[in-house]
C-alpha positions as CSV (number, residue, x, y, z in Angstrom):
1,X,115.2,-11.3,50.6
2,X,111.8,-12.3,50.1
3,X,111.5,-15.1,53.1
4,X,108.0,-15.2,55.2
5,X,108.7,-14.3,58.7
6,X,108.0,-17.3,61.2
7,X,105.5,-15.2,62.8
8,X,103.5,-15.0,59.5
9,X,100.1,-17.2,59.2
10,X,100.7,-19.8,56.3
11,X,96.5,-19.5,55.7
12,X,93.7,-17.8,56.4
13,X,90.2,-17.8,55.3
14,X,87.9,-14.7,55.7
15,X,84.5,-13.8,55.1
16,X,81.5,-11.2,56.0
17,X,77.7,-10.6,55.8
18,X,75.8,-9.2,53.6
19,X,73.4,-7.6,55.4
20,X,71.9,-4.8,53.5
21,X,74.7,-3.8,51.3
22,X,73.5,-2.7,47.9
23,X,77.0,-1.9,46.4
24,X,80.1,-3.9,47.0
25,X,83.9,-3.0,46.1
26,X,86.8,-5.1,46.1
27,X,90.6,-2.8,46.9
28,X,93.5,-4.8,46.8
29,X,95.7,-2.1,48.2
30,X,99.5,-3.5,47.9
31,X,99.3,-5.4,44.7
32,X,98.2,-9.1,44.3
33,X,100.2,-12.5,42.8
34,X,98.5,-15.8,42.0
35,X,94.8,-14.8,43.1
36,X,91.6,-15.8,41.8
37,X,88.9,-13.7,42.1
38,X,85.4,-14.9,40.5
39,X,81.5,-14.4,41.1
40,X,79.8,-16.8,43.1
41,X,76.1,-17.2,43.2
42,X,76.0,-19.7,46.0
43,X,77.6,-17.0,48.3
44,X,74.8,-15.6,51.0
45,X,77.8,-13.2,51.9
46,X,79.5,-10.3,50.5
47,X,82.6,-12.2,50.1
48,X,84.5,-15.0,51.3
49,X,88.0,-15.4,50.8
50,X,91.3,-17.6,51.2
51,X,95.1,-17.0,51.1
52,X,97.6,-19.2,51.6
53,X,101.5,-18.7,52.0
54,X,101.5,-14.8,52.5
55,X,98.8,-13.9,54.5
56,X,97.2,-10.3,53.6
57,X,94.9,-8.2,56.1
58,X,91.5,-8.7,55.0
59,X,88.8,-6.4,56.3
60,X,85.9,-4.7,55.1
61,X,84.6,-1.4,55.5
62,X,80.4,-1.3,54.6
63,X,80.8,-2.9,51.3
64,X,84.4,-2.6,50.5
65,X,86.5,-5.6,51.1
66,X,90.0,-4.4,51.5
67,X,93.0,-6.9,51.6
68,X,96.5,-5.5,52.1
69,X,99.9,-7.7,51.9
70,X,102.3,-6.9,54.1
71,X,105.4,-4.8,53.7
72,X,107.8,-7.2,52.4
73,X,105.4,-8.8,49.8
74,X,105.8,-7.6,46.5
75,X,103.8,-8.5,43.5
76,X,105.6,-9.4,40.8
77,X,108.2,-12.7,40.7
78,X,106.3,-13.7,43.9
79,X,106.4,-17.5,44.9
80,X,104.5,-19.5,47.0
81,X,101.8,-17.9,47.7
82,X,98.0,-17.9,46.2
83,X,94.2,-16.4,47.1
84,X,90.7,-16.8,46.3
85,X,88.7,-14.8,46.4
86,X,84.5,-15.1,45.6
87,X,82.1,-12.2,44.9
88,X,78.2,-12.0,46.1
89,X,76.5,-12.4,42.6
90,X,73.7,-10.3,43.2
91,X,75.2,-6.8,44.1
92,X,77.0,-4.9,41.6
93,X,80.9,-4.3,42.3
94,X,84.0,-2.3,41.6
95,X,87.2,-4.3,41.4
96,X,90.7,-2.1,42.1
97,X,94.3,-3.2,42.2
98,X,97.1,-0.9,43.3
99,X,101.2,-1.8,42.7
100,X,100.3,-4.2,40.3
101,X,98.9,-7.7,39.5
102,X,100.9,-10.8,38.4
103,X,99.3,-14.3,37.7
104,X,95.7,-12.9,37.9
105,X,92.7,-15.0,36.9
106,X,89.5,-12.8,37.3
107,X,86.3,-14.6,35.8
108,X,83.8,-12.0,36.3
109,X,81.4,-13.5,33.6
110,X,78.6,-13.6,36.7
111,X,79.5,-10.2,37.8
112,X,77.5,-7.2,37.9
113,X,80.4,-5.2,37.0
114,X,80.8,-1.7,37.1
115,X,84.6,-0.8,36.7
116,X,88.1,-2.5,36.8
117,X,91.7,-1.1,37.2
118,X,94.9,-2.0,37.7
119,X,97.5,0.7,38.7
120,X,101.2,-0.4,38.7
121,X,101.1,-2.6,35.8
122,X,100.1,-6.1,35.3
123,X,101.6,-9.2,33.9
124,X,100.2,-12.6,33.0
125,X,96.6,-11.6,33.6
126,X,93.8,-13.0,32.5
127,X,89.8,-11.1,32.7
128,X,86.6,-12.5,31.4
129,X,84.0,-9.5,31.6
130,X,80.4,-9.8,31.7
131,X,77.7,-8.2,30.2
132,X,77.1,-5.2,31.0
133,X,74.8,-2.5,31.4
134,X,76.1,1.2,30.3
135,X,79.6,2.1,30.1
136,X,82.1,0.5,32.3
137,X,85.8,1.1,32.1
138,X,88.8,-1.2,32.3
139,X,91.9,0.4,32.9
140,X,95.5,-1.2,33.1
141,X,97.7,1.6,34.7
142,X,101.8,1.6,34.4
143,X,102.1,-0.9,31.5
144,X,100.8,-4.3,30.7
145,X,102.4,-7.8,29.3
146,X,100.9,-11.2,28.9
147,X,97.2,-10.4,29.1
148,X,94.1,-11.8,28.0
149,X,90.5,-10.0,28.3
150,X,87.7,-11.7,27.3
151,X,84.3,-10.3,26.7
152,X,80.7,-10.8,25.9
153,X,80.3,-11.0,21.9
154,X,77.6,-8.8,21.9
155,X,79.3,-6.1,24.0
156,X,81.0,-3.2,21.9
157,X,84.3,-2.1,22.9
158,X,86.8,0.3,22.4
159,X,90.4,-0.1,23.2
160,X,93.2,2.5,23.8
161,X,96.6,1.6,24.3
162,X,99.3,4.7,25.3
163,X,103.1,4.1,25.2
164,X,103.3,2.0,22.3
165,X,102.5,-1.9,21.9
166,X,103.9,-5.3,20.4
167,X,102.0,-8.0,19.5
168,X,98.7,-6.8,20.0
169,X,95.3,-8.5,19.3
170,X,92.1,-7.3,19.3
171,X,89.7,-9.5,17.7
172,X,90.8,-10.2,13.8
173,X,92.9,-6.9,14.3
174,X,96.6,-7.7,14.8
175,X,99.4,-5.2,15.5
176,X,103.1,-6.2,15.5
177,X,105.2,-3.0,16.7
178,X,103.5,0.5,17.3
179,X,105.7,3.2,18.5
180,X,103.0,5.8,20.1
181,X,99.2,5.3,20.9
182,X,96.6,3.1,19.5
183,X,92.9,3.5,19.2
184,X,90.8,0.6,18.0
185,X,86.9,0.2,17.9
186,X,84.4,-2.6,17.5
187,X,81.4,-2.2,15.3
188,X,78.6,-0.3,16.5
189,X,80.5,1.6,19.5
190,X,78.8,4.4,19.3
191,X,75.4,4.9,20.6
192,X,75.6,0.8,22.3
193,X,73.9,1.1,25.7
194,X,76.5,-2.1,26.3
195,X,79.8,-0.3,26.4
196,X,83.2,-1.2,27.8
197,X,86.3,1.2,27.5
198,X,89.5,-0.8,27.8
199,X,92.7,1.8,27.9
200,X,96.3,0.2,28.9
201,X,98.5,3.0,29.9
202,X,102.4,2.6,30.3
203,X,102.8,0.2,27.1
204,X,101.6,-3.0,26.1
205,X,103.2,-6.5,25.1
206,X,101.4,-9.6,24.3
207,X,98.1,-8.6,24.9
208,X,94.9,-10.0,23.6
209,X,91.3,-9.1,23.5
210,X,88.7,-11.1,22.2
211,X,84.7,-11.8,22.1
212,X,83.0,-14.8,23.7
């Protein structure tokens, strides 16, 4: 059964300082369902935050903001619950998500950004990346379906998909059914100091990646 115990907040909004944190990263460390998670220039803090229906732990540790669902919570084919969650601008950050992400809007696109990962798979996802400066990874761990990433035109990007794929999009690039591993490249990969590395692990259905 997946009923919220009586005992269970129905809300809760969080929030901490940011002091002199130079470095922020973001764990959610039981998966995460209908959350929002976006940069927000207008936040003093390192992060403020608010989750209604299941209630997760929220804490932080320095500059990592850990939120953690409780036991019975499970990711996927989740109902009524939701979270937002805003980023401090100014400080670059590492986004993680462990057990999987379902119904996942991340607009990083005022992000200083310097790796994303989902482990567990994801499912109706959708992730607009900023620019960047370097290489930075985005990894999608234990299979993915229904996702959208969008990045910065002028970023190159290589993708690697492992475990096969359907319906797969990556910029005018369009793959119907491909039984093994899939390695595609944008124009001018090599040698861009603006890099991202996208690799989708476990299989991949309905996934699109495009340039804004």
């Amino acid at each position: 059964m997946n009923e919220t115990p009586v005992n269970v907040p129905r809300s809760s909004d969080s929030s901490a300082p940011l002091d002199s944190i130079t470095h922020g990263r973001l764990r959610f460390l039981s998966g995460a369902s209908n959350v929002t998670v976006h940069a927000d220039p207008s936040t003093g803090g390192l992060y403020r935050s608010r989750f209604e229906g299941v209630v997760p732990e929220v804490w932080t540790e320095g500059g990592v903001v850990n939120i953690r669902y409780p036991r019975f919570f499970h990711p996927f084919g989740r109902r009524g619950c939701s979270g937002k969650v805003a980023l401090n601008a100014t400080i670059p950050w590492h986004i993680e998500v462990r057990d999987g992400a379902s119904k996942v809007t991340a607009d990083l696109s005022q992000l200083k950004l310097g790796s994303f990962e989902v482990a567990g798979g994801a499912s109706k996802v959708e992730l607009t990346l900023p620019r960047v400066s370097g290489l930075v990874p985005v990894r999608v761990l234990g299979g993915a379906s229904n996702i959208v990433i969008h990045r910065p035109e002028s970023v190159a990007t290589r993708v690697r998909v492992v475990g096969g794929s359907t319906n797969l999009t990556f910029d005018d690039q369009r793959f119907g059914a491909v039984g093994s591993e899939v390695k595609l490249q944008g124009p001018n990969y090599d040698g861009a100091s603006e890099r991202y590395e996208i690799t989708i692990t476990g299989g991949a259905s309905n996934v699109a990646i495009d340039s804004r």
